[in-house]
C-alpha positions in Angstrom: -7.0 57.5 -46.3 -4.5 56.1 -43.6 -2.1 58.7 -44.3 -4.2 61.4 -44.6 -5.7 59.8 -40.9 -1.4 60.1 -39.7 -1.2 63.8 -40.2 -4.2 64.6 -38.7 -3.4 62.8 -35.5 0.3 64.8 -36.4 -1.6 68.0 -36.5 -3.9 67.3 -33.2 -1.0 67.0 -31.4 1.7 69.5 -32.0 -1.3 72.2 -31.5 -2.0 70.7 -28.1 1.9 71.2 -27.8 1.8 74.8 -29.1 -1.3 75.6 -26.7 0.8 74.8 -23.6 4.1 76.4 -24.8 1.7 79.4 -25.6 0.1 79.6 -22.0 3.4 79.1 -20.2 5.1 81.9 -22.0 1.9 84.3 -21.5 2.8 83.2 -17.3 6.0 83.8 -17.9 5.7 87.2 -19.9 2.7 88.3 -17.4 4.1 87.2 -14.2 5.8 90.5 -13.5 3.0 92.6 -14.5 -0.6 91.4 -13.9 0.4 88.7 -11.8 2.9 90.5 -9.8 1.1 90.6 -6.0 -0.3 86.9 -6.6 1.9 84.0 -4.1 4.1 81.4 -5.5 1.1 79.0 -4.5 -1.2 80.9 -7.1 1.6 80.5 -9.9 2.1 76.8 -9.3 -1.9 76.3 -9.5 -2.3 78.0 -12.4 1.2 76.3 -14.0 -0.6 73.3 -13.1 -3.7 74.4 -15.1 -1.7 74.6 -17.8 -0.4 71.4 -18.6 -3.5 69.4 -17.1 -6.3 71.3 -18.6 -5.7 70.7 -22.2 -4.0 67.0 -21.7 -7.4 66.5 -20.2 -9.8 67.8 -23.4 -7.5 66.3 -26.0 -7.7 63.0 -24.0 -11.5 63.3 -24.0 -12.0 65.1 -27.4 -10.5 62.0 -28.7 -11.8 59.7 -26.2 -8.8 57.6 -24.9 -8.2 56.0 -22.4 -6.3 57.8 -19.5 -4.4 54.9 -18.2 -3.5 54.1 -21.2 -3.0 57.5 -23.2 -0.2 58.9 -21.1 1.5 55.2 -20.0 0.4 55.3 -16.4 1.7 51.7 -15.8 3.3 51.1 -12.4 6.9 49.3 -12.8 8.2 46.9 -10.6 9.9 47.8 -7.5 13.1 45.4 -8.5 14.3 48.2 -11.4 14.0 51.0 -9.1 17.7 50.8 -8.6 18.2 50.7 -12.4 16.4 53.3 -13.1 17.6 55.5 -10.7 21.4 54.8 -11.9 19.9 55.7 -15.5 18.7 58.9 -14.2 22.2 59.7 -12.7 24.1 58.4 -15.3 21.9 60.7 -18.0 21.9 63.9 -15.6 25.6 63.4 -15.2 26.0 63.4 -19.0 23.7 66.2 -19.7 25.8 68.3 -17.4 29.2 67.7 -18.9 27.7 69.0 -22.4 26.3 71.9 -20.6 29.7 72.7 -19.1 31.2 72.3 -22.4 28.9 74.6 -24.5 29.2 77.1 -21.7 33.1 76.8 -21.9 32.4 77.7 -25.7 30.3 80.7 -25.4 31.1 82.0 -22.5 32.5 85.0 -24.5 29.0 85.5 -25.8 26.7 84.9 -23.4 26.5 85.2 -20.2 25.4 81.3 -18.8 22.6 81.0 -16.4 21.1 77.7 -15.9 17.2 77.2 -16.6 15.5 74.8 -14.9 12.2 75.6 -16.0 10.3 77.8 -18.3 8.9 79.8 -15.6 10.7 80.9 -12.8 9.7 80.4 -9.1 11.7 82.6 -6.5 11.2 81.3 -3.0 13.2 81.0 0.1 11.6 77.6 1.3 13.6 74.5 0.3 10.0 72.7 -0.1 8.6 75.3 -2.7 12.3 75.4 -4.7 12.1 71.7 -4.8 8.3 71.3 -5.5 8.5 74.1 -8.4 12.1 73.6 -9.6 12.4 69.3 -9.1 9.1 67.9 -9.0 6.1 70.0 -10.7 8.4 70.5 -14.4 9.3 66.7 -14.0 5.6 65.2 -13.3 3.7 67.9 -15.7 6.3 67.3 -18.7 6.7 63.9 -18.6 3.0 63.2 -18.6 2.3 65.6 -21.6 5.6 64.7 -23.7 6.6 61.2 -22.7 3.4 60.1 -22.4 0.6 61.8 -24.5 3.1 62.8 -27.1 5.2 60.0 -27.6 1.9 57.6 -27.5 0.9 59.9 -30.9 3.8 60.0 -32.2 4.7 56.1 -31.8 2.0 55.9 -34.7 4.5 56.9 -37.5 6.8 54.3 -35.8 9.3 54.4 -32.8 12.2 56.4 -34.3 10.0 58.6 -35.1 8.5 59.7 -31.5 11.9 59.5 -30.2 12.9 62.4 -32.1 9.7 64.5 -33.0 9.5 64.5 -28.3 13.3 65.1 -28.2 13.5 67.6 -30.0 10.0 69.3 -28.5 11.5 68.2 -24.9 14.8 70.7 -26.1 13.0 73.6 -26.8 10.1 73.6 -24.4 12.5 75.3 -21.5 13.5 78.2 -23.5 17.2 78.0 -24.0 19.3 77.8 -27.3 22.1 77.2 -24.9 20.8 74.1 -23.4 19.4 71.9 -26.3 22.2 69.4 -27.0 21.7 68.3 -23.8 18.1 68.5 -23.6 18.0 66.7 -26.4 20.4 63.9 -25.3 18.2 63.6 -22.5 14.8 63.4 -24.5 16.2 60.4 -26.3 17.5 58.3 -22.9 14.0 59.3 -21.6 12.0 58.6 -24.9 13.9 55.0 -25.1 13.5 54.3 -20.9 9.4 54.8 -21.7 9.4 52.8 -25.0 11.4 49.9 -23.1 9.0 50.0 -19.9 5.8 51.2 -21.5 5.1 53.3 -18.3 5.7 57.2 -18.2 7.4 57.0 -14.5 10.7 55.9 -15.0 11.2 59.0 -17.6 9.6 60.7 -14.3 12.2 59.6 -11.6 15.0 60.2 -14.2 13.9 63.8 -14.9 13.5 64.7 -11.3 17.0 63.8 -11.3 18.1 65.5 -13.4 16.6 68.7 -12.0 18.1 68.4 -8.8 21.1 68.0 -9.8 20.6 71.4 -12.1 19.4 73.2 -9.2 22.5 72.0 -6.9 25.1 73.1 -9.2 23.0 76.2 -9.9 22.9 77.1 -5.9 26.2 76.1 -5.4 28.3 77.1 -8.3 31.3 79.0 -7.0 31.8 75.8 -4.2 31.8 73.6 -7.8 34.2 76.0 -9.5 36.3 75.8 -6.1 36.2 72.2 -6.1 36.6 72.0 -10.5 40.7 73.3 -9.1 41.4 70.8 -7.7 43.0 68.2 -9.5 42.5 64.8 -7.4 39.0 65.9 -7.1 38.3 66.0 -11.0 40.6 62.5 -11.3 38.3 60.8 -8.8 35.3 62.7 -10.5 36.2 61.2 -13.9 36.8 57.4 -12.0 33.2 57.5 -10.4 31.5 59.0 -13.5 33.0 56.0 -15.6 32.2 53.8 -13.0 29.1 54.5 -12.8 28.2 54.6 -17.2 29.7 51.4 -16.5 27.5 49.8 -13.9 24.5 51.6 -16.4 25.4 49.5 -19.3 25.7 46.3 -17.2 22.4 46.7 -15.5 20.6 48.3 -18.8 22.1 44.7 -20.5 20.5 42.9 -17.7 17.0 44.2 -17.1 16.5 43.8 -21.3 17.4 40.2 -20.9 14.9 40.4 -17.7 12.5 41.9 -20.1 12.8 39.8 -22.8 11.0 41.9 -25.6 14.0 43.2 -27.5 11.7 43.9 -30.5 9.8 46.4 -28.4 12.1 49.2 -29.8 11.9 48.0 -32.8 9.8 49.9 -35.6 7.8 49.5 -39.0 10.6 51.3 -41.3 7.6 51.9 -44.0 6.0 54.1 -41.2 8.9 56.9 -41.2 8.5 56.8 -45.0 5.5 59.5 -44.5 6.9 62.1 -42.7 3.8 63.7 -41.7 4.6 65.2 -38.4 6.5 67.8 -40.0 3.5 68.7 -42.5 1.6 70.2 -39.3 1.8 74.1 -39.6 1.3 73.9 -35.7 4.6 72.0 -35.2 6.5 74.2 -37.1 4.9 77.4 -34.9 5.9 75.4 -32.0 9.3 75.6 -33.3 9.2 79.3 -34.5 8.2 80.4 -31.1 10.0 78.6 -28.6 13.4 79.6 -30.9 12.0 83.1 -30.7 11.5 83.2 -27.1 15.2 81.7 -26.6 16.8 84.2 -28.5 14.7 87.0 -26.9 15.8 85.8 -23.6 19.5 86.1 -24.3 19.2 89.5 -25.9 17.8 90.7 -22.3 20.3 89.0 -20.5 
């Protein structure tokens, strides 16, 4: 009974996951055609719809508790400064894998950064940082690190960190940009477990989207800069210095903590392996890998 209980909550889940991936690549496939004389404001409203509407029945199909459901604990004010070096110290990571699967298949494919699955165009710097920074971050994080991993943790720890990591990698519909995606999911996955609140993952990803959208706007002033030898010696210095400091202050506020057996988990749990026995799960996977490659092939 209790694991036939596990792969429905599996099931429940991953076709709440598939709804949203669904509806955003309908906006996205739409956008030019039926949606093609609405504003940017309209898009944002209904890409809002999209991720709050169904977060909002599954919560109260299965009547849980908001707060609780999607980790919407506040954190104390003395880690913002960790945190915020996390968030660095991951986007600066994430970026170096990106610039090294782009050096390998740059004779494939032509590289262009994707911040989001759908695309807002706007010559405001409020609206390119509300659509391209903020909105992903905030409506993501809620529905991946927070319903989603909360589900998930019920097969055990290890378990949510990979089953949202690897959903986290292929929700922005690029093959290209997965490794790091991934690497990403997991620092983000691990920050919620260790704080039980969904806003840390939230700074860290808003981050991490900035600093996408800087080196996208300003790539040819980075390759300019990337010739320059002292420049990429005291790149290297600070980016070590600051993994460094990460470590030191990530060894620090677990000690502060001190609940090291909160990312700990029940090793009999990942014995079931039911997420993967949802059919929706496995659509989830077909389609966001089918959109990917579709998206290179029109490139």
């Amino acid at each position: 009974m209790a694991e036939r209980k596990k792969r429905f909550v599996s099931s429940k889940i991953a076709a709440l996951l598939f709804c949203v991936l669904t509806l955003l690549l309908l906006l996205e496939f739409l956008s030019p055609y039926l949606l093609k004389n609405i504003t940017n404001l309209h898009k944002i409203l209904i890409y809002l719809v999209i991720f709050i509407l169904p977060t909002a029945l599954y919560i109260r199909v299965n009547r849980y508790k908001r707060a609780s459901a999607l980790r919407l604990k506040f954190v104390k004010v003395k880690y913002l400064p960790f945190i915020l070096l996390f968030g660095l110290s991951t986007s600066v990571l994430c970026a170096l894998i990106n610039v090294g699967i782009s050096a390998l298949c740059r004779c494939l494919w032509d590289i262009r950064a994707a911040a989001s699955t759908v695309g807002f165009v706007s010559e405001s710097p409020f609206i390119t940082a509300l659509t391209m920074v903020f909105m992903p971050a905030v409506c993501e994080e809620i529905l991946i690190r927070g319903l989603a991993l909360s589900e998930y943790e019920k097969y055990g720890v290890s378990v949510s960190v990979i089953m949202t990591s690897i959903v986290f990698s292929l929700f922005h519909g690029s093959l290209l940009t997965i490794p790091s995606l991934f690497v990403a999911g997991v620092f983000y996955a691990v920050l919620t477990h260790l704080f039980k609140s969904v806003y840390p993952a939230i700074i860290c990803h808003c981050i991490n989207n900035a600093l996408a959208v800087y080196i996208s706007l300003n790539r040819d002033y980075i390759s300019y800069l990337a010739g320059d030898t002292i420049f990429v010696i005291i790149t290297v210095i600070v980016v070590l210095a600051v993994l460094y400091l990460t470590l030191r202050l990530t060894e620090n506020v677990l000690d502060d903590l001190g609940d090291k057996g909160r990312l700990k988990t029940n090793v009999r749990r990942l014995a079931y392996g039911d997420p993967l026995k949802s059919v929706f799960i496995w659509l989830f996977f077909a389609v966001s890998i089918a959109a990917a490659v579709l998206k290179i092939i029109s490139l």
